[in-house]
DRENPA-3360 file (N, C-alpha, C; in nm, 2 decimals, always signed):
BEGIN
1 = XXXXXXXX = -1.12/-0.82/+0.74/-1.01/-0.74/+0.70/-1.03/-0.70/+0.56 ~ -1.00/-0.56/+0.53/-1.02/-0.53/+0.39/-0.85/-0.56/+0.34 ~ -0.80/-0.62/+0.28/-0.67/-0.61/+0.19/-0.66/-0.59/+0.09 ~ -0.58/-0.45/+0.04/-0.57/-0.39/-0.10/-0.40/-0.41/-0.12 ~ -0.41/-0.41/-0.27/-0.30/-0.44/-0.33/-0.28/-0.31/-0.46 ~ -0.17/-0.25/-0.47/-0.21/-0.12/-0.54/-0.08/-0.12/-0.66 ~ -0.09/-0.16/-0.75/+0.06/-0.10/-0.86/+0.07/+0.01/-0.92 ~ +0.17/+0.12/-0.86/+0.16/+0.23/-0.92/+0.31/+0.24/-1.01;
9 = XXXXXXXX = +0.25/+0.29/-1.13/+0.37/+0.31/-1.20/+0.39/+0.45/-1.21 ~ +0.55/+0.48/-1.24/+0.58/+0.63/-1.19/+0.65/+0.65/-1.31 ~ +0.65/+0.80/-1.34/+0.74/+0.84/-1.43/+0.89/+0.83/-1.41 ~ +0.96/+0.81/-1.46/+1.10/+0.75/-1.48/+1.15/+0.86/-1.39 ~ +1.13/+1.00/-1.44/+1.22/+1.09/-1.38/+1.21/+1.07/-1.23 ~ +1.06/+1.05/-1.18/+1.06/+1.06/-1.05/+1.02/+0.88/-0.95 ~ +1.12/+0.78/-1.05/+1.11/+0.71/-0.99/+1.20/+0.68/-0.87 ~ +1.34/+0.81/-0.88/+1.41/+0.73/-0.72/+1.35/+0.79/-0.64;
17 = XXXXXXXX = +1.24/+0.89/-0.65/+1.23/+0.99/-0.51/+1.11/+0.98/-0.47 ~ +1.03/+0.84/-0.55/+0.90/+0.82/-0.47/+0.87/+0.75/-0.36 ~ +0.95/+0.70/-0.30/+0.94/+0.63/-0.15/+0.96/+0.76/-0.02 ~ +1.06/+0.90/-0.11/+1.05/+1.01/-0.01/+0.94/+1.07/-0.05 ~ +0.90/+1.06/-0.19/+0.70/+1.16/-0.19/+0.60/+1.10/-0.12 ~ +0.61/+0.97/-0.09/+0.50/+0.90/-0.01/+0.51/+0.89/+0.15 ~ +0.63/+0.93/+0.19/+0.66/+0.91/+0.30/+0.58/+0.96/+0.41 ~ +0.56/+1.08/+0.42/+0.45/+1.14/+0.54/+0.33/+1.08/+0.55;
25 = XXXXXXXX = +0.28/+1.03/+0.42/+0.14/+0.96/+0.37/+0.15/+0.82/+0.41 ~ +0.28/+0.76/+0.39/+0.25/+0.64/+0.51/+0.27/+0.63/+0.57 ~ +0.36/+0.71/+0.69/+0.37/+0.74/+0.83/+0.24/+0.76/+0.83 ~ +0.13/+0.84/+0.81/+0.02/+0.88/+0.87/-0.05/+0.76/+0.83 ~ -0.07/+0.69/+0.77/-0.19/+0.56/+0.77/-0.12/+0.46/+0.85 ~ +0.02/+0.46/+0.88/+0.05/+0.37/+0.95/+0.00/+0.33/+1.09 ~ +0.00/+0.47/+1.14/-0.08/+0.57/+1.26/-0.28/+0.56/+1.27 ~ -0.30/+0.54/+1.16/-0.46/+0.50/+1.16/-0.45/+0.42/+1.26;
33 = XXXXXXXX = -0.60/+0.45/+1.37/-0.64/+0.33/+1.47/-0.66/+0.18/+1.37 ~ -0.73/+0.17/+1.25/-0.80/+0.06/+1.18/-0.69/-0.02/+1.09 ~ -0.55/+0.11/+1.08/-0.45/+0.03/+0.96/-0.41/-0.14/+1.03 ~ -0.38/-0.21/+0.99/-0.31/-0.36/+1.04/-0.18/-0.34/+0.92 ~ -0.14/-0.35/+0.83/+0.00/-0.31/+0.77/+0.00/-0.21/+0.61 ~ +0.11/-0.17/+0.60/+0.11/-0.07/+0.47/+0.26/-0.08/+0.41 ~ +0.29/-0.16/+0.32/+0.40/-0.21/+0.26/+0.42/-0.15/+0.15 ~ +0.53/-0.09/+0.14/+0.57/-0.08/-0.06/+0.70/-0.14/-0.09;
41 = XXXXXXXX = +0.69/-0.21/-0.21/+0.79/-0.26/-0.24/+0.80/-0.20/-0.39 ~ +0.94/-0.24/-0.42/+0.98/-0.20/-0.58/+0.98/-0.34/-0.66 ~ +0.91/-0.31/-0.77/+0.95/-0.42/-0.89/+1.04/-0.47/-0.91 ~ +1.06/-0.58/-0.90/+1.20/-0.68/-1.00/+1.21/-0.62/-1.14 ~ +1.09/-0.65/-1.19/+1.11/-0.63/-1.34/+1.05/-0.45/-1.40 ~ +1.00/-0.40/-1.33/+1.00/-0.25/-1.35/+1.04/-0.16/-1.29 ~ +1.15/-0.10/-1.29/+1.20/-0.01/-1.22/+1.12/+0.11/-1.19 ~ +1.03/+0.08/-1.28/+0.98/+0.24/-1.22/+0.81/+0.23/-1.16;
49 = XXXXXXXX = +0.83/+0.08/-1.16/+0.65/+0.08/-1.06/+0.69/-0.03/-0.95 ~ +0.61/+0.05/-0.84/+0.63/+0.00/-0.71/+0.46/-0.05/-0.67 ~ +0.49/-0.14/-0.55/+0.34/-0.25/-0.53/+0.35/-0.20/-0.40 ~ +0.20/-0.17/-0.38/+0.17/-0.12/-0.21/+0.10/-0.24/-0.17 ~ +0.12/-0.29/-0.03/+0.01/-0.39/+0.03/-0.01/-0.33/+0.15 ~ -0.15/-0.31/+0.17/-0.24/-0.23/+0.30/-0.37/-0.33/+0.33 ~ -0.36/-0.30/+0.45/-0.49/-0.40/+0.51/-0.56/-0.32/+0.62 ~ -0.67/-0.27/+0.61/-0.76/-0.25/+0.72/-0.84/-0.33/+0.79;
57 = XXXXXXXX = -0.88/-0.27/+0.94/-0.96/-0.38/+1.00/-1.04/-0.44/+0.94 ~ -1.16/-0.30/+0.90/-1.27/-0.35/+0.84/-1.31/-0.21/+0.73 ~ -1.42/-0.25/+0.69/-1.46/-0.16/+0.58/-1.48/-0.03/+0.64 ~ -1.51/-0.04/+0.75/-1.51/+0.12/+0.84/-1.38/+0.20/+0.86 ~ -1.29/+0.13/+0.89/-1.13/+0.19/+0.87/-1.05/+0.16/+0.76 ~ -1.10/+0.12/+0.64/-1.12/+0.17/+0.49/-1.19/+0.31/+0.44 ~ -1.27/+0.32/+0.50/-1.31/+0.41/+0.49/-1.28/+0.58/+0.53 ~ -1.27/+0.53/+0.64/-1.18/+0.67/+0.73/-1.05/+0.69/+0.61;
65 = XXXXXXXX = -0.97/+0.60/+0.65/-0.88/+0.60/+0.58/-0.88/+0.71/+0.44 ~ -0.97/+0.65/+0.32/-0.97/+0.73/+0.18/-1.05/+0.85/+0.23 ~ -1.14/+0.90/+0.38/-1.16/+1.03/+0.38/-1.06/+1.12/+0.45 ~ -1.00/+1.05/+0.49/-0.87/+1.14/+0.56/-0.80/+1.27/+0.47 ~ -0.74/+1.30/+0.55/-0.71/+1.44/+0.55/-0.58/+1.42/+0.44 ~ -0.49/+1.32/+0.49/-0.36/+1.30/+0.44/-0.35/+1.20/+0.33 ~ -0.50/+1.14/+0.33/-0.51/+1.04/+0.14/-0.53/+1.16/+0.03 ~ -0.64/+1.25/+0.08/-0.64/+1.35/+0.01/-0.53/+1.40/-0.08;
73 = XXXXXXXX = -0.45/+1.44/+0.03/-0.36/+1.53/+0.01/-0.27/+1.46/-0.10 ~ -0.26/+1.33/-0.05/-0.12/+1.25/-0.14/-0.17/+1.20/-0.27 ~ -0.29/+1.17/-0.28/-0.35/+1.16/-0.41/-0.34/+1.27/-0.52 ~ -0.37/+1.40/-0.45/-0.32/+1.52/-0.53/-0.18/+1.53/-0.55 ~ -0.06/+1.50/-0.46/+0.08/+1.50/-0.49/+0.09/+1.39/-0.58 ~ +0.05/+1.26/-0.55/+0.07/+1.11/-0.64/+0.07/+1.15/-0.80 ~ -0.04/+1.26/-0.81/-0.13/+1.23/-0.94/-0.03/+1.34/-1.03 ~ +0.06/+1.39/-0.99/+0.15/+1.45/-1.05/+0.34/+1.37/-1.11;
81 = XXXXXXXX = +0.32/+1.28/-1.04/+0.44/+1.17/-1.00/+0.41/+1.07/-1.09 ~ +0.30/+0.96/-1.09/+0.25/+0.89/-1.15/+0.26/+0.87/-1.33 ~ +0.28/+0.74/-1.37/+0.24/+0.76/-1.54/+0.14/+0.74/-1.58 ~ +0.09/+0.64/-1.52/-0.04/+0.57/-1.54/-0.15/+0.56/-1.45 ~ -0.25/+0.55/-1.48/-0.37/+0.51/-1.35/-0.32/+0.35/-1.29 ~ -0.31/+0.40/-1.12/-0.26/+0.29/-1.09/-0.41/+0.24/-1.10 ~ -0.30/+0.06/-1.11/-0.42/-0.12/-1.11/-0.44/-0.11/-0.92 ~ -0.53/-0.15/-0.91/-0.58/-0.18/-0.78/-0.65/-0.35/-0.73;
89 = XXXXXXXX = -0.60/-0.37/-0.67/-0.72/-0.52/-0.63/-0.77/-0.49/-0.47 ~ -0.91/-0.51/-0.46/-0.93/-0.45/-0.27/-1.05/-0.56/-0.28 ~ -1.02/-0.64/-0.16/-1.11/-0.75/-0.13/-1.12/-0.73/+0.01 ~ -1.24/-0.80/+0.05/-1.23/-0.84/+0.17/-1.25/-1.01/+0.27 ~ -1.14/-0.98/+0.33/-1.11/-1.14/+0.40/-1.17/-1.14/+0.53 ~ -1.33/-1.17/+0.55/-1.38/-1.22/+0.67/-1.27/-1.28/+0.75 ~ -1.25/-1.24/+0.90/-1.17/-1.40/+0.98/-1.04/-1.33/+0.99 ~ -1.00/-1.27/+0.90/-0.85/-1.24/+0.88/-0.81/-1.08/+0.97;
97 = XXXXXXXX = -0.77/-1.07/+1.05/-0.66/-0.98/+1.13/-0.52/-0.93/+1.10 ~ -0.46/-0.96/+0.99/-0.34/-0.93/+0.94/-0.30/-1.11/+0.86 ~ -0.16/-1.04/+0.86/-0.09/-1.22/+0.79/-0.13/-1.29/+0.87 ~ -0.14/-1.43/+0.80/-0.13/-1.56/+0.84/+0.01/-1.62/+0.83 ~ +0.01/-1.73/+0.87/+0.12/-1.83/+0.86/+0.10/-1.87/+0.72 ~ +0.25/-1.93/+0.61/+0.20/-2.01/+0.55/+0.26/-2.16/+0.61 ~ +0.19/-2.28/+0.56/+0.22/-2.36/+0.60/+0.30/-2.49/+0.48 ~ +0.33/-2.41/+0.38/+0.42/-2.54/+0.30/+0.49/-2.52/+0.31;
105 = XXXXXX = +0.56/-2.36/+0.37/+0.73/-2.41/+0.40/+0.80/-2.36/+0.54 ~ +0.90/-2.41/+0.59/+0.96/-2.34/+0.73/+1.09/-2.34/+0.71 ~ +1.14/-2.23/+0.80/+1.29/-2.27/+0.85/+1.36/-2.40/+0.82 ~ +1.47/-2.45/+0.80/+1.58/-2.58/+0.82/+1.69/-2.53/+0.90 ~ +1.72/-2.58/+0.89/+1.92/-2.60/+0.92/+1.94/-2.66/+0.83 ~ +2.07/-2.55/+0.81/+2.12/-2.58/+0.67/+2.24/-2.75/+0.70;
% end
C-alpha cells in the first residue's frame, strides 16, 4: 500500500471554499480502480490548512493516479488557491490493504 499524507495550506480568502475546489478531484480518485481511501480534514489549530490522507494499492495505482487526467487538472486549479508548497509524507506499507485495527483502545459502556 502506498500511504500519503499531504498538508496544504490555503490562502485565507479561499480557505471556506476549498473542500468545493477539490471536490470533482476527489470524487474522481475516489473512483480510481487502485484508490483504497482519500480523506481531508481541517486543522484544529490552522484554519486555513487542511490534511489529505490517501492510500493506494500499490506503486502502480500511485502512479496512474499523479498521471491522470483530473490530478493534472487540480494541481493547476490547487496552485492558484494554495499559500505555500504543500509538506507531503508518501511511504510505502508492504502487507497493508487499507486501515488496520488499533488495538490499545475499544468501545466501553459507559
Amino acid at each position: 500500500m502506498i500511504f500519503i499524507t499531504v498538508k496544504f495550506t490555503v490562502r485565507p480568502e479561499r480557505s471556506d471554499e476549498w473542500l468545493d475546489l477539490v471536490d470533482d478531484f476527489t470524487r474522481a480518485t475516489r473512483e480510481e480502480p487502485g484508490n483504497l481511501f482519500y480523506e481531508w480534514s481541517r486543522s484544529v489549530d490552522n484554519p486555513h490548512q487542511f490534511i489529505l490522507v490517501e492510500a493506494f494499492r500499490d506503486g502502480e495505482a500511485g502512479a496512474a493516479h499523479v498521471e491522470s487526467a483530473h490530478f493534472k487538472a487540480a494541481m493547476e486549479t490547487m496552485s492558484y488557491a494554495i499559500a505555500s508548497t504543500p509538506q507531503i509524507v508518501s511511504t510505502e506499507i508492504p502487507g497493508m490493504d487499507g486501515w488496520g485495527v488499533m488495538g490499545e483502545v475499544s468501545p466501553r459502556e459507559a
